[in-house]
DODOSE-707760 format. One record per residue (C-alpha): residue in three letters; x, y, z. Coordinates in Angstrom, 2 decimals, padded with zeros to 5 digits. Last residue first. Example, Ala and Ser with C-alpha at 12.3 -4.5 7.8 and 13.67 -1.06 7.14 Angstrom:
BEGIN
+------+---------+---------+---------+
: resn :      c1 :      c2 :      c3 :
+------+---------+---------+---------+
:  Ser :  013.67 : -001.06 :  007.14 :
:  Ala :  012.30 : -004.50 :  007.80 :
+------+---------+---------+---------+
end
This chain:
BEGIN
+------+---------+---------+---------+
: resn :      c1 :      c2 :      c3 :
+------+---------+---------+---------+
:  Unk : -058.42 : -110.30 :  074.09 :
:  Unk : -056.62 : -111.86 :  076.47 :
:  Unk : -055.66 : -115.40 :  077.43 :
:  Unk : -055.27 : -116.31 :  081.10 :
:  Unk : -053.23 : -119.56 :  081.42 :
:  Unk : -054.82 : -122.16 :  084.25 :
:  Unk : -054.50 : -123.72 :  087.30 :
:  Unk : -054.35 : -122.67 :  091.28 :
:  Unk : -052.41 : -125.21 :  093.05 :
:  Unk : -052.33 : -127.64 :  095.77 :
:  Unk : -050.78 : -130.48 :  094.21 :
:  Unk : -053.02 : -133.56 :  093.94 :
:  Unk : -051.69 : -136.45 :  092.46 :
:  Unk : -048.26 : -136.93 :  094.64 :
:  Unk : -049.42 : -135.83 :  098.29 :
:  Unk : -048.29 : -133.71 :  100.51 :
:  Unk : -052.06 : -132.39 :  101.60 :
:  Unk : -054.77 : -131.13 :  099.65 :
:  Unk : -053.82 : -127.46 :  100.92 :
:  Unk : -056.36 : -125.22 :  098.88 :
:  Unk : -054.53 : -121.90 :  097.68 :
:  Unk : -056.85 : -118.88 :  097.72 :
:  Unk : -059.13 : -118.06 :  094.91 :
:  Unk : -060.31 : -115.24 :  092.86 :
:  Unk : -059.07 : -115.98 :  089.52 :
:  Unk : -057.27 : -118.85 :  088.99 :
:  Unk : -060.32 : -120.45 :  091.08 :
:  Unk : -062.82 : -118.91 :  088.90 :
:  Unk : -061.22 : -120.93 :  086.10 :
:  Unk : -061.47 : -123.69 :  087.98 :
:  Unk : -064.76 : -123.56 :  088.62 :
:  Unk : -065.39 : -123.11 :  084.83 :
:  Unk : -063.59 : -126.08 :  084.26 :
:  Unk : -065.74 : -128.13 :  086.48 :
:  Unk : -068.69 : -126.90 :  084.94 :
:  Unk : -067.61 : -128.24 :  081.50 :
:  Unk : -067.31 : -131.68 :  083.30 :
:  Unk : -070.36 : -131.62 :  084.52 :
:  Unk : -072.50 : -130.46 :  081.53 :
:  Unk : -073.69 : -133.76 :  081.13 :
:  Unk : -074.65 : -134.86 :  084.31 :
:  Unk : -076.53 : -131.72 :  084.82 :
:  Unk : -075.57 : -130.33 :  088.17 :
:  Unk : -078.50 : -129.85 :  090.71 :
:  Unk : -076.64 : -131.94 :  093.28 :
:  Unk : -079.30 : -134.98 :  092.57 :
:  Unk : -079.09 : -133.95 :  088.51 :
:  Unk : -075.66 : -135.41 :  089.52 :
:  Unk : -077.01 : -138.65 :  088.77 :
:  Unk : -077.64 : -141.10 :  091.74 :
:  Unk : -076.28 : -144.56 :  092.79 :
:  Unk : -076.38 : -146.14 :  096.24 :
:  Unk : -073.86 : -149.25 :  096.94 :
:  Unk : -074.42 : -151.76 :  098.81 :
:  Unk : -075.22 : -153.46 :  095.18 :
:  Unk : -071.85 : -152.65 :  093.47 :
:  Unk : -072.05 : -155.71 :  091.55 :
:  Unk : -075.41 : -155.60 :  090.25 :
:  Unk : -075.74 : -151.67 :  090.12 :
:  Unk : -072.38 : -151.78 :  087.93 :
:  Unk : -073.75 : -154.36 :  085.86 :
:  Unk : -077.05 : -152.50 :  085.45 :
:  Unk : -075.08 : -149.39 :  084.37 :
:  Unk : -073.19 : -150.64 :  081.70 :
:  Unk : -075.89 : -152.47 :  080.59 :
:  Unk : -077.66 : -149.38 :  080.19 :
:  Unk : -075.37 : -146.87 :  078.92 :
:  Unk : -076.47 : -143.55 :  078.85 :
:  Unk : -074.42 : -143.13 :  082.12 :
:  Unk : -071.00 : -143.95 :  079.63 :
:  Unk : -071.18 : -140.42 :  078.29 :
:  Unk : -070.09 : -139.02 :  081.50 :
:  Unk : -071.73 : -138.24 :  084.92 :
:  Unk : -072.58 : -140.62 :  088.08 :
:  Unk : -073.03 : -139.83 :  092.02 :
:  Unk : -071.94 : -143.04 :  094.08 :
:  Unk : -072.96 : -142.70 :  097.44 :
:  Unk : -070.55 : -145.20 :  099.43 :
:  Unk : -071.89 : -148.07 :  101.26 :
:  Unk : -069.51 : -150.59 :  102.76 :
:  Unk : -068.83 : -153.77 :  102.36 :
:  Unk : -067.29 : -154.64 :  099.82 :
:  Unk : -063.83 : -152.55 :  100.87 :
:  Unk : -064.27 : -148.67 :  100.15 :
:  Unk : -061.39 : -147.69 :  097.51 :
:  Unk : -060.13 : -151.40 :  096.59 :
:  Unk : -063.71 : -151.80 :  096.05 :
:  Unk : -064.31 : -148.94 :  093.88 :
:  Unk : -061.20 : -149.39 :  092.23 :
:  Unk : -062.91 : -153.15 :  091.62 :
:  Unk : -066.18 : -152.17 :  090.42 :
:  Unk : -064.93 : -149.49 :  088.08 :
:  Unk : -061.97 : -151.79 :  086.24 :
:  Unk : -064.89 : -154.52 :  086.45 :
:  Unk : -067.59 : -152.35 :  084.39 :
:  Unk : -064.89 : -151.58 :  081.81 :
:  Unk : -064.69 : -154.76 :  081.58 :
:  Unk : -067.80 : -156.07 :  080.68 :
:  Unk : -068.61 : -153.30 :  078.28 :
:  Unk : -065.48 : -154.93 :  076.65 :
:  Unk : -066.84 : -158.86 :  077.10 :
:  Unk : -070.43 : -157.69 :  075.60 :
:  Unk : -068.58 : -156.05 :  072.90 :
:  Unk : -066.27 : -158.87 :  071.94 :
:  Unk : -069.29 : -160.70 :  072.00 :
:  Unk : -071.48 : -158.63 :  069.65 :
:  Unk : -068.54 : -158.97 :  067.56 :
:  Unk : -068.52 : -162.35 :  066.96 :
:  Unk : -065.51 : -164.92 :  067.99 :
:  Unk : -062.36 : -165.23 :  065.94 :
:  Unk : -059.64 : -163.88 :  067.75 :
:  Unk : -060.35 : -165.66 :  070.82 :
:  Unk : -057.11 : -167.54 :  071.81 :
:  Unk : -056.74 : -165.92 :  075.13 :
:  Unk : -053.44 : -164.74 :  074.00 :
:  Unk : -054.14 : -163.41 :  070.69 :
:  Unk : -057.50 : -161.83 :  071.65 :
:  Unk : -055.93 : -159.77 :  074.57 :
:  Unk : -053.36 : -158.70 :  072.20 :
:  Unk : -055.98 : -157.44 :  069.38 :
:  Unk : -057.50 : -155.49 :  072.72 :
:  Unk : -054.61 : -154.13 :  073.42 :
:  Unk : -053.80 : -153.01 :  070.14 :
:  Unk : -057.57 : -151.72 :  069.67 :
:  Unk : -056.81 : -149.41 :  072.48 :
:  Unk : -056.63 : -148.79 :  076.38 :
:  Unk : -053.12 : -147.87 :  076.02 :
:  Unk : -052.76 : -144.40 :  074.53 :
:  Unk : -056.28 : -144.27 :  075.07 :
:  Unk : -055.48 : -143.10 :  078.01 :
:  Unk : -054.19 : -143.19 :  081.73 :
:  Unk : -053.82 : -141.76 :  085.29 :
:  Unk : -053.23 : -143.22 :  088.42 :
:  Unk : -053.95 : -141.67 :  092.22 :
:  Unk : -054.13 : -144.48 :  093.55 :
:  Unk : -052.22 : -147.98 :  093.92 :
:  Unk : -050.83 : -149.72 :  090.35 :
:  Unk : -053.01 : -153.08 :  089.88 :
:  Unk : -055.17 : -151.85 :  086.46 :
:  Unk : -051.92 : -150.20 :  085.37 :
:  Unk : -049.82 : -153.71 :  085.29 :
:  Unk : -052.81 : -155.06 :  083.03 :
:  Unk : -053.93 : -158.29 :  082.90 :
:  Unk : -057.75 : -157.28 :  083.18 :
:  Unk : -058.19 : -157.82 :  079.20 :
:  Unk : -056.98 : -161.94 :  079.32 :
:  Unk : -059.53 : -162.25 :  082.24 :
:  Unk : -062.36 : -160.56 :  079.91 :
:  Unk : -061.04 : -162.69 :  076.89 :
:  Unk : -061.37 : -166.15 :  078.49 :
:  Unk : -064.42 : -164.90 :  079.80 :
:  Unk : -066.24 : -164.54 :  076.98 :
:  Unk : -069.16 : -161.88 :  077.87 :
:  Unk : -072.31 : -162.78 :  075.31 :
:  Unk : -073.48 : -160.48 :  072.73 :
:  Unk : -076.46 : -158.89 :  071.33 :
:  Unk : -076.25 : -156.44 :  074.44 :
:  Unk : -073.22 : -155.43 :  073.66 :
:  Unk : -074.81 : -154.22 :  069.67 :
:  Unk : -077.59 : -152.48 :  071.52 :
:  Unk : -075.62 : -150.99 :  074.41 :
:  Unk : -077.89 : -147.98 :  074.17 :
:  Unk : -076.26 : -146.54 :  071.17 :
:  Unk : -073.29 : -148.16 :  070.86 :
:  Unk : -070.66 : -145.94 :  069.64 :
:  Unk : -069.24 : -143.78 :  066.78 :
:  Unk : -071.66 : -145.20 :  063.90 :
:  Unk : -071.07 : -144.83 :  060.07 :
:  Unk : -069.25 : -148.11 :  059.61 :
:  Unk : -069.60 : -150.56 :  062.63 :
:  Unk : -066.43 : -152.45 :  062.50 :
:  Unk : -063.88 : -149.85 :  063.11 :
:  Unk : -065.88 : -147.36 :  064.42 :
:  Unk : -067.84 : -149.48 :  066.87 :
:  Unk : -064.08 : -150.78 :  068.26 :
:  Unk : -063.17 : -147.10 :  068.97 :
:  Unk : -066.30 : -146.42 :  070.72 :
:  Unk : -066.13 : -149.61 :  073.21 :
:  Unk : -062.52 : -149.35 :  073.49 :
:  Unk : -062.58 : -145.64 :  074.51 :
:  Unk : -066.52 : -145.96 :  076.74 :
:  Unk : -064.91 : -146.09 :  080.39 :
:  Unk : -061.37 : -147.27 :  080.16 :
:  Unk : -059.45 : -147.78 :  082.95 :
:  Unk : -059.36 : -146.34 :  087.25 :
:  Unk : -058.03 : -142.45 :  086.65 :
:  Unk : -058.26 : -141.07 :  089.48 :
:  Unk : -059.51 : -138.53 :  092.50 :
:  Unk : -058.43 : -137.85 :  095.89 :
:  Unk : -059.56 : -136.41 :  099.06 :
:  Unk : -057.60 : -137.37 :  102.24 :
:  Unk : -055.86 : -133.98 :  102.81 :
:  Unk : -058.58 : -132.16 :  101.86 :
:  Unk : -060.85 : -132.96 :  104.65 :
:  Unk : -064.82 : -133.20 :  104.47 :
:  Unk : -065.10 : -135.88 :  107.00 :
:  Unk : -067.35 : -137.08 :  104.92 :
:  Unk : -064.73 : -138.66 :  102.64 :
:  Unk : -064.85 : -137.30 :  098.76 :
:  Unk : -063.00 : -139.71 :  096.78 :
:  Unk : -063.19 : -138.76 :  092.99 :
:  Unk : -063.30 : -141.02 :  090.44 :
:  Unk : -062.28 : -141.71 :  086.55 :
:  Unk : -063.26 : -143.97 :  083.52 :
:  Unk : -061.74 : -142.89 :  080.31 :
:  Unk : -063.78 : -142.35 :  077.63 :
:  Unk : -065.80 : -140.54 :  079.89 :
:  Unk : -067.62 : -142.35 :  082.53 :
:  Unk : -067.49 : -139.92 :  085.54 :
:  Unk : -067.95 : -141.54 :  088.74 :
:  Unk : -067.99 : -138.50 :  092.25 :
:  Unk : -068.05 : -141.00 :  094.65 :
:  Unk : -068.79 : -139.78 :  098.15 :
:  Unk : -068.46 : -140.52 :  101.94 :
:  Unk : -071.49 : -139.07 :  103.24 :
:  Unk : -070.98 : -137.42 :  107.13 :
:  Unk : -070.03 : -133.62 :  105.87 :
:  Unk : -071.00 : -133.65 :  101.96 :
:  Unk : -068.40 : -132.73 :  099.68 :
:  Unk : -070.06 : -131.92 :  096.23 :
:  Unk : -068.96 : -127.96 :  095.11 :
:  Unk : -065.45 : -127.48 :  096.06 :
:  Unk : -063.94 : -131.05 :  096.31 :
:  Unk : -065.40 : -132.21 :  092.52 :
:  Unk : -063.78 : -128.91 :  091.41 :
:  Unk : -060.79 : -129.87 :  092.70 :
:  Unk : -060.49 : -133.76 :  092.14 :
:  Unk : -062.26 : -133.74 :  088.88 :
:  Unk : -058.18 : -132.60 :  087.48 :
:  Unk : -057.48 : -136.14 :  086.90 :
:  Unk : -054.71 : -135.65 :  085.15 :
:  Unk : -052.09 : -133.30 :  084.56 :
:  Unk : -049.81 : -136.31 :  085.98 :
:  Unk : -049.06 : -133.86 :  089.20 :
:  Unk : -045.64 : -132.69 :  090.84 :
:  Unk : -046.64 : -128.65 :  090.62 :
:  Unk : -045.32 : -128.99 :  086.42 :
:  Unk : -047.95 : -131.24 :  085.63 :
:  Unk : -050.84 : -130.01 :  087.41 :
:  Unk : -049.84 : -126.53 :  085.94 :
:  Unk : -049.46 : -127.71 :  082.68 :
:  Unk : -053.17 : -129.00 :  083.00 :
:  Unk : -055.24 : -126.00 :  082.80 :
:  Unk : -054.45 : -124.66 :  079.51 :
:  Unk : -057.05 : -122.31 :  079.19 :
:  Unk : -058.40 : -119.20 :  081.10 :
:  Unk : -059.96 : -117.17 :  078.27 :
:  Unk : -061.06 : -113.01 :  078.38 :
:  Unk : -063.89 : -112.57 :  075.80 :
:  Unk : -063.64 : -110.90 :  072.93 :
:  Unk : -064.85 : -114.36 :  070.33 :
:  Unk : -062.48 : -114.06 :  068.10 :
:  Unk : -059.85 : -112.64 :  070.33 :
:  Unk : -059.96 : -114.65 :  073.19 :
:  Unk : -060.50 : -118.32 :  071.43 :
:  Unk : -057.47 : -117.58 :  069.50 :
:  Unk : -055.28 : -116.87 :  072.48 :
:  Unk : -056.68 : -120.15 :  074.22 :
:  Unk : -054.78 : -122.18 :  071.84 :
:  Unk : -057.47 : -125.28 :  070.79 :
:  Unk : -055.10 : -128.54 :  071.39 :
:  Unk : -054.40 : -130.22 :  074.68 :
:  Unk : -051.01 : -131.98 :  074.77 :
:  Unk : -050.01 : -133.72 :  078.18 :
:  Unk : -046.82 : -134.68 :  079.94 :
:  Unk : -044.75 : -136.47 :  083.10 :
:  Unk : -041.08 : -136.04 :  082.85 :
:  Unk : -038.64 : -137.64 :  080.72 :
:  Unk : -035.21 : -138.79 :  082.08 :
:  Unk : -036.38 : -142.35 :  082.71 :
:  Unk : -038.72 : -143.04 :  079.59 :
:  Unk : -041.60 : -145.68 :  081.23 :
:  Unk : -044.19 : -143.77 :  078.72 :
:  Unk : -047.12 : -144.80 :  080.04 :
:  Unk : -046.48 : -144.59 :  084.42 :
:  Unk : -044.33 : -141.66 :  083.05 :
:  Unk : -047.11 : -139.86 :  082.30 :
:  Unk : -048.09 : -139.28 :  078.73 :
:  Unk : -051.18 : -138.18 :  077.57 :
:  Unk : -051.67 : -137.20 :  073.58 :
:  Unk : -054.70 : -135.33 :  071.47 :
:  Unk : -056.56 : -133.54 :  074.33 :
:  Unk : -058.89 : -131.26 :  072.95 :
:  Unk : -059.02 : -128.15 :  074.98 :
:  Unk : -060.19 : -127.59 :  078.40 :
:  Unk : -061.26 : -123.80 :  077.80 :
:  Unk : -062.82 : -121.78 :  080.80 :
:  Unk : -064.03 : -118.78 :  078.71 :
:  Unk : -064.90 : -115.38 :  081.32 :
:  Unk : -066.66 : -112.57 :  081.71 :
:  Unk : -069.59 : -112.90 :  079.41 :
:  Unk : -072.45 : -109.92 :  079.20 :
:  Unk : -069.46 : -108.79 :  076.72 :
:  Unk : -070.08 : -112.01 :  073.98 :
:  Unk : -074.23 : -110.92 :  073.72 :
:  Unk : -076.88 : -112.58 :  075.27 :
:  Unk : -079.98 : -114.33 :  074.08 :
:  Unk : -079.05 : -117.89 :  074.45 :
:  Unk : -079.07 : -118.97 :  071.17 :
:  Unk : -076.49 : -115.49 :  070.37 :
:  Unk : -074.16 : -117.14 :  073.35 :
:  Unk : -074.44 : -120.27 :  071.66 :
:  Unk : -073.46 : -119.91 :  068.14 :
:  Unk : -070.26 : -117.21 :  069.94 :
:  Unk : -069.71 : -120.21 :  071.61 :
:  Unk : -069.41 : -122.53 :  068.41 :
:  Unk : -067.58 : -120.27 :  066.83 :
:  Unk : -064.62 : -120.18 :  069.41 :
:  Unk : -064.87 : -123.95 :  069.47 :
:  Unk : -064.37 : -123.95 :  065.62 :
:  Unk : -061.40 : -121.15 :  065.82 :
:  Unk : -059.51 : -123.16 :  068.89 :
:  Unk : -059.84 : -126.17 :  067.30 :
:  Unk : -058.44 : -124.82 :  064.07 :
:  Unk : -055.54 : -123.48 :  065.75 :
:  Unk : -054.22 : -126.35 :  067.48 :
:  Unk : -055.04 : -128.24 :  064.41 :
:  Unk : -052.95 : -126.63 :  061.85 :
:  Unk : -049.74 : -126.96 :  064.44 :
:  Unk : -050.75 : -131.26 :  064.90 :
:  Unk : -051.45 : -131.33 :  061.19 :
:  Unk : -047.79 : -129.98 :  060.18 :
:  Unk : -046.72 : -132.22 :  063.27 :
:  Unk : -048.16 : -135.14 :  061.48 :
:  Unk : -048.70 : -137.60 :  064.31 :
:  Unk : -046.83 : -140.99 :  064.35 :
:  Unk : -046.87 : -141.53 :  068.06 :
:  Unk : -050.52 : -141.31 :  067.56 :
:  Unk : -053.09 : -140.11 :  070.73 :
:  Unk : -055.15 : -138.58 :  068.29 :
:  Unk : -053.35 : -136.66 :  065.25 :
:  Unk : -055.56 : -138.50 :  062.48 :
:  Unk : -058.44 : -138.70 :  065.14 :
:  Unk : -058.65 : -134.90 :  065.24 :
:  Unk : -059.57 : -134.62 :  061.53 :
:  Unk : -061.55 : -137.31 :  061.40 :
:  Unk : -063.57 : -135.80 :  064.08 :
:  Unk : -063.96 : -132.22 :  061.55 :
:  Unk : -065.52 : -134.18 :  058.80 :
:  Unk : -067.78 : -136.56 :  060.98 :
:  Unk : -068.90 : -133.44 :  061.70 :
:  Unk : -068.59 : -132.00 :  065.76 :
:  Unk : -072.18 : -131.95 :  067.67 :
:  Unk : -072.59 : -128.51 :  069.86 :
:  Unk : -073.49 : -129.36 :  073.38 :
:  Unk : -075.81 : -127.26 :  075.06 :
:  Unk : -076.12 : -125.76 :  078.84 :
:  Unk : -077.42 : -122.36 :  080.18 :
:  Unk : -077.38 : -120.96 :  083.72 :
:  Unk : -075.98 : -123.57 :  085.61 :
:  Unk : -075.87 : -122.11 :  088.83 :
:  Unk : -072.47 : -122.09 :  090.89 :
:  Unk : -071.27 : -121.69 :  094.78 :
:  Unk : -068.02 : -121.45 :  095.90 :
:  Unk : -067.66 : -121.27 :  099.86 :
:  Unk : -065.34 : -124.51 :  100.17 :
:  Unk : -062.54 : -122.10 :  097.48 :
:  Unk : -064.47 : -119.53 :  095.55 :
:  Unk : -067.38 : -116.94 :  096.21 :
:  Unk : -070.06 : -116.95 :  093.16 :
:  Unk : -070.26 : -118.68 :  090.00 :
:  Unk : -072.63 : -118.06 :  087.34 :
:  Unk : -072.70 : -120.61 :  084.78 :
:  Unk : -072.65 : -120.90 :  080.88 :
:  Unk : -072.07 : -124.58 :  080.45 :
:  Unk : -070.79 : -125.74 :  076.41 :
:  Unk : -069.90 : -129.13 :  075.91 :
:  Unk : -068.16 : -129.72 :  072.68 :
:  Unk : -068.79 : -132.14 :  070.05 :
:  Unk : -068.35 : -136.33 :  070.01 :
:  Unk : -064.74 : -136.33 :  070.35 :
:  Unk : -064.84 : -139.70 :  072.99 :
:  Unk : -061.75 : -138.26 :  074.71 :
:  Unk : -063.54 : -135.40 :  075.76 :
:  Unk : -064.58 : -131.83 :  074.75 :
:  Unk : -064.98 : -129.56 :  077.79 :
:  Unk : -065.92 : -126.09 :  077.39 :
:  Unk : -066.82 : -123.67 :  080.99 :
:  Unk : -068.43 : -120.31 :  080.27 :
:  Unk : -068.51 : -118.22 :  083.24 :
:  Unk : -070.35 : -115.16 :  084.60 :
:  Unk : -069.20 : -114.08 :  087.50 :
:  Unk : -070.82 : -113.61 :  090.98 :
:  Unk : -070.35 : -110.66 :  093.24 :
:  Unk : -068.20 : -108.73 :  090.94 :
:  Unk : -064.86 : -107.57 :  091.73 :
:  Unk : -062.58 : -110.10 :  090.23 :
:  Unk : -064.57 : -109.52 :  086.86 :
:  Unk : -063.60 : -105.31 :  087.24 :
:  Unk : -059.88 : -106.28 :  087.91 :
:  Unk : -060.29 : -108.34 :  084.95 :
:  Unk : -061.41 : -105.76 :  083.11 :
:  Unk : -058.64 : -103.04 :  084.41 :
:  Unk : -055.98 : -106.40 :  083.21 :
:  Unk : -057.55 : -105.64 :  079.43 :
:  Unk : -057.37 : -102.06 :  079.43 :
:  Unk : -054.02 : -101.91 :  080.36 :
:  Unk : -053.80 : -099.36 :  083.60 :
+------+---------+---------+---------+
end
């Protein structure tokens, strides 16, 4: 037998596996890095979160990405140099933190590798009739697996894509697996660049859980700090938003969005929710010229009503969901309190409530999908577009 599939064999076997989940985001600030161990898979998987640390990109290397990020106009020269230079940086940065952490690569058996996402286009974006739904994530998998020796499942959302899916959200499934709650109708919130969902109903069936894209979490927020803000990448505690006063001229010009009034599951990205929209929403409300502390009051605004609303639309106003919260946007405070404020039937917990760091969330997600590609048994979500039941992932080995 090849050496390499006997290994696997030998991971398959094991009562709990040791998994590294990566996720770096939207926002591009480093690269989340979750050892766990992960036992069972499908409604009886179970995970610790053995280790967690994120390791901090250079302003250097972000530049990098953001001349290739989510622009029609991409270099492809920089696009192939990329792919392979995000896959070398992340593979150093987890051989950094496996040698923090006191182990050594083989006590790993597994990399669960999101990639950097660098373009999204569903056809909801792109509107071209004989094109399918598609995604680019950068950071090849094969490069990850034989610098660092350790077998990598990457590449998770071609699969998504080419079962029926928009490669996006992918929360859904690990979100399903590890937080459903029989009798608690759940929101699993992530505030990411993008702000996304999942639906968990207590009734704890598949066929009705969902998850989705709802707008922009932190993108416009970040991206406007780094044009006018030089030497910062966000708003630290909403200090700048908080300066500011929400115009509402500009807030109702901002919410005129077809994509903000298309029915669940959506998806979306920064390849609309950008400084072009915003720069359009300013034209036709007639508020080009007011401060910037203002235009980020009215943004942080907004991306509190795209939440409050799906929520809403997803619930009614009356009811009381449990709302559990990850994502960058959490260390917002104003963010927060105006989501509290409007959402006040509402209850609202980190994950740190479910034991999962709110921060390494997302990395653990991959890794449970990574165990899923590997052990598990087909999920039936249901007929649904969004959610196609399938396993994900490319395995990449050493």
């Amino acid at each position: 037998m090849n050496s390499n599939w006997k290994r696997i064999f030998n991971i398959i076997q094991k009562p709990e596996r040791l998994i590294i989940g990566l996720m770096s985001g939207t926002s591009m600030d480093g690269l989340d890095i979750a050892l766990c161990g992960v036992t069972g898979s499908g409604i009886e998987t179970r995970v610790r979160v053995i280790e967690f640390k994120t390791k901090d990109y250079t302003n250097e290397f972000k530049a990098e990405i953001k001349s290739i990020f989510s622009r029609r106009d991409a270099d492809l020269q920089m696009v192939c140099l990329m792919n392979e230079k995000v896959a070398l940086l992340h593979a150093e940065m987890i051989l950094e933190a496996i040698a923090e952490w006191g182990r050594q690569p083989e006590d790993i058996d597994v990399i669960a590798s999101h990639g950097q996402t660098i373009f999204h286009a569903p056809k909801s974006l792109h509107g071209l009739e004989d094109y399918p739904n598609a995604t680019l994530q950068i950071g090849d998998g094969d490069h990850i697996a034989v610098k660092t020796g350790i077998v990598t499942i990457a590449d998770f959302r071609q699969k998504h894509i080419a079962a029926g899916g928009e490669g996006a959200p992918l929360a859904v499934y690990g979100d399903y697996l590890l937080f459903s709650k029989k009798d608690e109708d759940r929101i699993m919130l992530n505030i990411g660049g993008i702000a996304n969902f999942t639906y968990l109903p207590g009734s704890n069936d598949a066929t009705k859980v969902f998850s989705t894209d709802v707008g922009p979490g932190n993108t416009l927020m970040d991206q406007f700090v780094q044009k006018h803000y030089k030497g910062l990448y966000y708003d630290e505690n909403a200090s700048i938003a908080s300066a500011g006063v929400v115009n509402g001229q500009l807030l109702k010009e901002l919410m005129e969005s077809d994509f903000l009034e298309a029915d669940f599951p959506k998806t979306t990205g920064p390849e609309l929710f950008n400084l072009a929209y915003l720069a359009a929403a300013q034209n036709n409300s007639n508020t080009s010229q007011i401060s910037k502390e203002d235009v980020m009051a009215t943004l942080c605004s907004f991306s509190a009503q795209v939440i409050v609303n799906s929520v809403e639309k997803c619930f009614g106003k009356d009811k009381t969901p449990s709302i559990y919260i990850s994502g960058g946007g959490m260390h917002n405070p104003l963010l927060l309190q105006q989501l509290k404020t409007k959402l006040s039937n509402a209850s609202f917990h980190s994950t740190d409530a479910l034991e999962i760091n709110p921060d390494a969330k997302e990395a653990v997600l991959f890794a449970i999908l990574a165990n899923e590609t590997l052990v598990g048994d087909k999920i039936d979500f249901g007929n649904r577009a969004g959610v196609p039941s399938v396993q994900m992932g490319k395995v990449c080995l050493p």
